[in-house]
C-alpha positions in Angstrom: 104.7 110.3 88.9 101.3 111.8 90.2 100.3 110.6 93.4 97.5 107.8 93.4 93.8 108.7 93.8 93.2 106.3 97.4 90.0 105.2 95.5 91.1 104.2 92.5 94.3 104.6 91.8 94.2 106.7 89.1 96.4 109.5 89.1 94.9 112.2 91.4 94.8 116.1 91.3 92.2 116.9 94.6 93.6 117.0 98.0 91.7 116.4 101.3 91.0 120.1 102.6 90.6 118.5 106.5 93.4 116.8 106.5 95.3 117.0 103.0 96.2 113.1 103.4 94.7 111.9 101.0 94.2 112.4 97.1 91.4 111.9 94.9 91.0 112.0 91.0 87.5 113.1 91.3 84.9 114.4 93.1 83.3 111.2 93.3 85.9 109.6 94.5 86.2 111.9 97.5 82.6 111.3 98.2 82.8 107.9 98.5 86.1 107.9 100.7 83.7 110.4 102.5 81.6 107.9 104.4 84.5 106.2 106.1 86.9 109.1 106.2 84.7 111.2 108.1 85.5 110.0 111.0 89.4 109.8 111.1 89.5 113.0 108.7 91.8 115.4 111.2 93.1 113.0 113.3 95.8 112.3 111.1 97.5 116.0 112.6 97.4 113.3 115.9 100.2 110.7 114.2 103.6 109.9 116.1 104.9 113.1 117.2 108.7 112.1 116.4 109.9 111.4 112.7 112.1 108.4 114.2 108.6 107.1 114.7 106.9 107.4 111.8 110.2 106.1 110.2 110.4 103.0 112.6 106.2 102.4 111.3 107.5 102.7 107.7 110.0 99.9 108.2 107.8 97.6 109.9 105.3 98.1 107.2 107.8 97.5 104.4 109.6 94.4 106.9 106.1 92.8 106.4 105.2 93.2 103.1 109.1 91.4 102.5 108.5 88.8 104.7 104.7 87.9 102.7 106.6 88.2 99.3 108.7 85.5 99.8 106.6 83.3 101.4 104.4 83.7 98.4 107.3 82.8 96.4 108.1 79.6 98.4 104.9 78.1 99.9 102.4 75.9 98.1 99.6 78.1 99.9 99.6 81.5 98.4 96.4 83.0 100.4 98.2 85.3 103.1 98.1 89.2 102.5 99.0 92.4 104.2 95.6 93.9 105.0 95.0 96.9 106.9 93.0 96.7 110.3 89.3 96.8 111.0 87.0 99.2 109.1 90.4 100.3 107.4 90.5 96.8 105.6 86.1 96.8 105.3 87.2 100.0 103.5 89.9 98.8 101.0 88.0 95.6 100.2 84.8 97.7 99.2 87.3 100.1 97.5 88.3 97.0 95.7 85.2 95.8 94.4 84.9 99.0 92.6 88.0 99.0 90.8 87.6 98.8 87.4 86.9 95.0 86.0 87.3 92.9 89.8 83.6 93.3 90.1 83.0 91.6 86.8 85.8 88.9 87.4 83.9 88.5 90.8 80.6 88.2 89.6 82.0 85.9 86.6 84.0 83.5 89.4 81.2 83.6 92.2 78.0 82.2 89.3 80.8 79.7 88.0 81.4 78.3 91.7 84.6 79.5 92.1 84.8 81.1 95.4 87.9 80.5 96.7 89.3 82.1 93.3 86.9 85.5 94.2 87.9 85.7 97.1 92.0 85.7 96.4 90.8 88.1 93.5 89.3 90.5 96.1 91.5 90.3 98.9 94.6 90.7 96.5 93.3 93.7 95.2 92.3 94.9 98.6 96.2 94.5 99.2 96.9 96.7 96.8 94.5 99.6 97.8 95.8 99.6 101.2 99.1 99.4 100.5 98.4 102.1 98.1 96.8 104.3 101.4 99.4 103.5 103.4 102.3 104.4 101.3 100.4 107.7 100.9 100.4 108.2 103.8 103.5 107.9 105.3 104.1 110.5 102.3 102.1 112.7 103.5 103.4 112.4 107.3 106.8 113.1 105.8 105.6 115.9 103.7 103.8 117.5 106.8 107.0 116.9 109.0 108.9 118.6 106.7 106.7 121.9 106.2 106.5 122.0 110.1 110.0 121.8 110.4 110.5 124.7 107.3 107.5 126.7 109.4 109.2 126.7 112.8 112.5 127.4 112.0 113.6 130.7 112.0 114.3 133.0 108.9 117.8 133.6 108.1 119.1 137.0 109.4 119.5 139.8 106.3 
């Protein structure tokens, strides 16, 4: 299974050079991640030091994405999702918007008066992206832990 272009979705070929966390299908795609992941591009080198760490942020991550599940399963109210934090979540839910059809079912729901049933669409799908960016990248964190670890130890004697 290819890894998911962070954009779309799609199944992506093109690696970050900077950073190499995340994956695009196209050029354009990168582009447009560009303008927000400028600014974090490199910093991702700066994540938890120890794999226990990282492993510890994984379960959390997946602990709260259980714990929304079933209350969506059980409560009358169905509008809670995992979002990602500040410009991260501006991010996703512009990355959203441009996946392919939500900004026609917006459009179509918004000039019909149906707000509250946009907004669900687009936050739903902007659960999806960043869950989508975060699983990749707590691949990636385990992919760079391991190549450290496979640099730094030291050859086998002949």
């Amino acid at each position: 299974m290819a890894t998911p272009c962070v954009m779309c979705l799609a199944p992506a070929t093109k690696q970050c050079s900077g950073c190499r966390s995340f994956w695009y299908c196209t050029r354009e795609c990168q582009r447009k991640h560009w303008v927000n992941h400028k600014h974090e591009c490199g910093q991702v080198k700066n994540a938890p030091e120890h794999p226990e760490d990282l492993a510890e942020q994984e379960r959390q991550f997946h602990a709260v994405t259980e714990i929304v599940r079933k209350h969506r399963e059980t409560a009358k109210n169905k509008n809670v999702w995992v979002t990602r934090f500040g410009d991260k979540m501006y991010e996703d839910l512009d990355d959203a918007r441009a996946l392919p059809g939500i900004k026609e079912k917006l459009d179509d729901h918004e000039t019909a008066g149906r707000n509250e049933a946009a907004l669900n669409m687009l936050f739903s799908a902007a659960e999806g992206v960043g869950r989508a960016k975060t699983l990749a990248y707590f691949e990636q964190m385990k992919c760079n832990a391991k190549a450290e670890e496979e640099t730094s130890s030291p050859a086998p004697a002949a």
